[in-house]
C-alpha positions, 0 to 999 in steps of 0.5 A, spaced: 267 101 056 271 099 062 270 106 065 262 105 064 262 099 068 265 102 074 260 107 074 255 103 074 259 099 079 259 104 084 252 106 083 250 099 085 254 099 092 252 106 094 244 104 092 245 097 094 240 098 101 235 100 096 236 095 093 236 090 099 229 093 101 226 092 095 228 085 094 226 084 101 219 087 100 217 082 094 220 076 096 217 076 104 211 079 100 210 073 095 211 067 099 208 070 106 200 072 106 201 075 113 207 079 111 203 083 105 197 085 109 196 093 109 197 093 116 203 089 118 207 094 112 204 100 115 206 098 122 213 095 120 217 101 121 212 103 128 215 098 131 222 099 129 221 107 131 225 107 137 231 104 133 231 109 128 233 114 133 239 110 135 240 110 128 240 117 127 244 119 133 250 113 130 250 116 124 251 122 127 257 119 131 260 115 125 260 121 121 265 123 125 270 117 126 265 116 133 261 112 136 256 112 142 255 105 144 251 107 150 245 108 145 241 103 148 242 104 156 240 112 154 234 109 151 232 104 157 234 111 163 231 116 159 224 111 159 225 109 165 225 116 169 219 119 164 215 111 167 217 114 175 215 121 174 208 118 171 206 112 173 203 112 181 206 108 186 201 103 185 204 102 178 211 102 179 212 110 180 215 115 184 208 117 185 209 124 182 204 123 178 206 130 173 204 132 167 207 129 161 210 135 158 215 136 165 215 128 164 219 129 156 223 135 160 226 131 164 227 126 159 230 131 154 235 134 160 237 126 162 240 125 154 243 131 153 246 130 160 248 123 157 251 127 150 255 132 155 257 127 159 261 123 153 262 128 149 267 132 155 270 126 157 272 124 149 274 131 148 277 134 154 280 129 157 282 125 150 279 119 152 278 113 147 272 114 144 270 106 144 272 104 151 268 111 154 262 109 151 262 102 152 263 103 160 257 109 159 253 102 157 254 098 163 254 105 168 247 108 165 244 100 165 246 099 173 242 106 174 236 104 170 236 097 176 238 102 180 232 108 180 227 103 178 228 099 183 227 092 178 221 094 177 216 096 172 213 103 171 206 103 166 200 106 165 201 112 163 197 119 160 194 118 152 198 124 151 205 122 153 203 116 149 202 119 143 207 119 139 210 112 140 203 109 140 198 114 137 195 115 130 196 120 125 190 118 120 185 113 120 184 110 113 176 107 112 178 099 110 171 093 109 173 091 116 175 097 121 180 103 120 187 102 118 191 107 122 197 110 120 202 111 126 205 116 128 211 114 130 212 111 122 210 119 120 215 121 125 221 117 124 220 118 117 222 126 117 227 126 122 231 122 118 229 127 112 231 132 118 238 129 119 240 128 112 238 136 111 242 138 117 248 133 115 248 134 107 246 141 106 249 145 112 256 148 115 254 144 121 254 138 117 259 139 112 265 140 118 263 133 120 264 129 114 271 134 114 273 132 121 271 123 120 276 123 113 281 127 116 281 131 122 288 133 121 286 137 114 280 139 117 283 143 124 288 146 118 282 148 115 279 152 121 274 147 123 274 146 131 273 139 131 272 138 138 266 143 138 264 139 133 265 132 136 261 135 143 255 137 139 254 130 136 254 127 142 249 131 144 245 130 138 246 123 140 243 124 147 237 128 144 236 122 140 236 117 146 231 122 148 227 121 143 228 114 142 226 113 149 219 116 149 217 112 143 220 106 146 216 108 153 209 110 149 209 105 144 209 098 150 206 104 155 210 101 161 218 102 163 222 096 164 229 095 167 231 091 159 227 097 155 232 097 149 237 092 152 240 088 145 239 094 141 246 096 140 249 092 135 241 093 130 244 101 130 251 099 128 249 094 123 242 099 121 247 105 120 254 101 117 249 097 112 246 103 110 253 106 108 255 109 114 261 108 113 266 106 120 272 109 118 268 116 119 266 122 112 262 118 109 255 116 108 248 118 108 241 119 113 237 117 107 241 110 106 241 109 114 234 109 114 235 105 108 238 099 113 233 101 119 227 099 113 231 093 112 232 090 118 225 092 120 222 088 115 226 081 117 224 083 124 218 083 122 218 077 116 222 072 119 217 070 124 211 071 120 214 066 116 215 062 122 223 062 122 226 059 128 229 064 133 236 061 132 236 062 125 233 069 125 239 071 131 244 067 126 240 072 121 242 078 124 249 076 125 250 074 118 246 083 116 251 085 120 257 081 118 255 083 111 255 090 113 263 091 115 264 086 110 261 091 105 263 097 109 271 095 107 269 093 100 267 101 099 273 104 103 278 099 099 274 101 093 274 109 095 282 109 097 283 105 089 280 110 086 282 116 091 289 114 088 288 113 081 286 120 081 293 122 084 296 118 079 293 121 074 294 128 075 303 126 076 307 127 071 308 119 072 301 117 072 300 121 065 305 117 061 301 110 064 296 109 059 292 104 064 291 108 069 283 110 068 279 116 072 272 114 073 
């Protein structure tokens, strides 16, 4: 009985995101008019697009026992170098004014540079992870002020601003058309995409190796600062990414584009079952948590919420995430434990001892 319990135990906790964006689905929906509309739960991933792909580059990290905080600077340089490579010097570019496919080449080649940079000097040079990212926020952040200079770039081609703007279907309604967009389509498949790669690939695998046990795994064969690089350059790919969506959705680059995104990745991801401590979690719960946190960034102020109340809310989202990534460690090492017990010749003469 006990050992049924804890069973079920353990498959609420690794479906509890799941079950947070339901409970937030109805009751948003049940006491807010606004928030049940066909348009706003179409578009409530859409406008957290750019986030999710800082969430898929942390997850990513986390795996691995990593941790890019320089995701949202990276999302601010890249906008901002695809804005002054369009935009004419009326509208805050360089006046270039080229196409849109060398616009998103650049920008590509800016987040893997990004990638590269952080991946080398955590890997070569064994520097902390934490501290090289952190000094990568302020670093990237100085050159968006510093290329732009402070100003805004806008008006950019319909091309460009396909994918974080553009609509894939649009749906007859009585009044008008519901569009479906694109981004939420896209958003959508990359984490689909991620968790492919991450759960079914040897790639993957050699990176839920390395963030339990490094140790074990370069035992194994497995060349873990090879692997720790190519995550970093995932990440700067999805910094990219996230910056082209970012750019196309608003159509215009500013100095603070994704300033204050940071910590909504960290807790999207951790709440999503990421865990901090590394080899643990999955794509589709951490786009679980990118689902919550748009639906309380969207509910909260429909429901006119005071910002106070919704800063104090985000707080508590990510308080509540470490709080249960440690409570899933504690319960894991627990049951790693009772496992190692029960397979001595101690632990198979103690009879409370009980393997789930």
């Amino acid at each position: 009985m006990k050992s049924k319990i804890n069973k079920i135990i353990y498959f609420l906790f690794d479906n509890l995101i799941w079950i947070l964006v339901l409970a937030s689905l109805i009751f948003f929906s049940a006491f807010s008019e606004g928030f049940r509309t066909p348009y706003n739960l179409v578009n409530i991933l859409s406008r957290t697009a750019a986030l999710g792909m800082l969430v898929i580059g942390q997850a990513f990290a986390m795996i691995t026992a990593n941790f890019d905080l320089s995701s949202e600077s990276g999302l601010g340089l890249t906008a901002m170098v695809g804005g002054l490579l369009l935009a004419t010097v009326e509208n805050g570019g360089l006046g270039l004014e080229v196409s849109p496919a060398v616009a998103i080449a650049a920008m590509l080649a800016v987040g893997l540079a990004i990638g590269w940079i952080n991946g080398n000097l955590i890997t070569r040079l064994r520097m902390n992870n934490l501290i090289v990212t952190i000094a990568m926020l302020m670093i990237l952040r100085g050159l968006v002020y510093i290329i732009s200079p402070g100003a805004t770039a806008a008006f950019f081609p319909e091309s460009f601003k396909w994918l974080g703007a553009g609509s894939l279907i649009k749906i007859p309604q009585e009044k008008g058309f519901l569009a479906v967009p694109v981004s939420t389509v896209f958003i959508v498949l990359a984490f689909i995409v991620a968790h492919i790669v991450t759960r079914y690939t040897q790639f993957g695998r050699n990176m839920y190796a390395i963030g339990s046990n490094i140790t074990a795994a370069k035992d194994a064969g497995i060349n873990a600062d090879k692997v720790t690089r190519q995550v970093y350059l995932i990440s700067g790919f999805c910094m990219a990414i996230a910056g082209l969506l970012a750019a196309g959705r608003l159509d215009s680059a500013t100095p603070r584009v994704g300033a204050g995104l940071i910590f909504p990745v960290q807790a999207a991801a951790v709440v999503g079952g990421i865990s901090l401590f590394g080899g643990r979690g999955n794509m589709l719960g951490a786009m679980g948590g990118l689902f919550l946190w748009s639906i309380l960034d969207v509910g909260l102020p429909i429901m006119k919420v005071s910002p106070f109340w919704i800063e104090t809310s985000r707080g508590l989202l990510l308080l509540f995430a470490v709080g249960l990534d440690a409570v899933r460690v504690q319960r894991m090492r627990k049951r790693a434990l009772a496992e190692s017990l029960s397979q001595s010749e101690i632990g198979m003469a103690d009879t409370n001892i009980i393997v789930n």
